[in-house]
N, C-alpha and C positions, 0 to 999 in steps of 0.2 A: 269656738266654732270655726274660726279660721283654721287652728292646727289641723281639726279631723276632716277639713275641705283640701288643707294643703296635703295629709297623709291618703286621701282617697284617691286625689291626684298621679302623687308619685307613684302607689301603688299601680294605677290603668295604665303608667307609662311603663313599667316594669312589665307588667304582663301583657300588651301590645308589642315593646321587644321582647320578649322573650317567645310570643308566637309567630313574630316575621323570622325568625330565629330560626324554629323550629323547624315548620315544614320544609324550606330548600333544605339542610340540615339533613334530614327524612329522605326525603329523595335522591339526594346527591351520596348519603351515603350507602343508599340500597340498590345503588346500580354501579356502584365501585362493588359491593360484595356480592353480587349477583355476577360480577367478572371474575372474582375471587373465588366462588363456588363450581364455577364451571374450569377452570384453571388448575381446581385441587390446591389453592397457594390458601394457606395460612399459619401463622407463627400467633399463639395466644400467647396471653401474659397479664399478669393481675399489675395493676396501678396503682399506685398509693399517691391521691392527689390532696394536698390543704387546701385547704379554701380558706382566707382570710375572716369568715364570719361563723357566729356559732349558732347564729338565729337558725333555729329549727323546719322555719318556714323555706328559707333559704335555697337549707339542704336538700329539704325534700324536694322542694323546682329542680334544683339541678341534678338529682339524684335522676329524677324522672327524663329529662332533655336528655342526661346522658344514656338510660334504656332504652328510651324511644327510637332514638338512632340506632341504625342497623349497627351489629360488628359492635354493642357496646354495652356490659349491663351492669348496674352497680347491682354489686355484691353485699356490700356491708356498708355503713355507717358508724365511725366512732367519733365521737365530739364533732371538728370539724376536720376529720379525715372521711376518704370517700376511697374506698375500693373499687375498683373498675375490673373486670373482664373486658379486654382490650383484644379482640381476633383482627390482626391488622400485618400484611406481612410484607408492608411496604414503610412503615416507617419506623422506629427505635422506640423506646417507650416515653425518653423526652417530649417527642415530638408529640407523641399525644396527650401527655400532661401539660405542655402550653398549648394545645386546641383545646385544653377544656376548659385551662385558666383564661386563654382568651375569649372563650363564651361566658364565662360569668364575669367579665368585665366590661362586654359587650352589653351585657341583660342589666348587672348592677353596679356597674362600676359609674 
């Protein structure tokens, strides 16, 4: 009984970060591209991010944080690779593969 009180737990903490997360996330990055659109500035480019975990469940959160946000959409899934469509034409594509590894370390780490 204790295990599935302590796993119902961890999981509400996970998904309470993962939606204080979200929306600044959401907004902050739809009015970076909303300056980006009127600008004409964009450089896309596909991502190829790991993610340390193969849980399925996982993937899928992050799969989704990273669509939700403007300028960002996973493409594909393979094991625990994550393809990303990245329209960002202000930063290298490192930079955006540690902001995305720094949100699932944020949410699960």
């Amino acid at each position: 009984m204790k295990n599935k009180v302590y796993r119902f737990f961890r999981w509400l903490k996970i998904i309470i970060k993962y939606i204080v997360l979200l929306f600044p996330a959401i907004y902050k990055d739809a009015y970076l591209h909303i300056k980006r659109i009127i600008k004409k500035q964009s450089n896309p480019h596909i991502l190829e991010v790991t993610l340390p975990t193969t849980n399925p469940v996982i993937l899928t959160m992050m799969a989704n944080f990273i669509t939700l946000t403007p300028g960002t959409i996973t493409v594909d899934i393979k094991e625990s690779t994550l393809f990303v469509l990245d329209i960002d034409s202000d930063s290298n594509p490192e930079h955006s593969k540690r902001a995305i590894l720094n949100d699932y370390n944020k949410i699960f780490g």
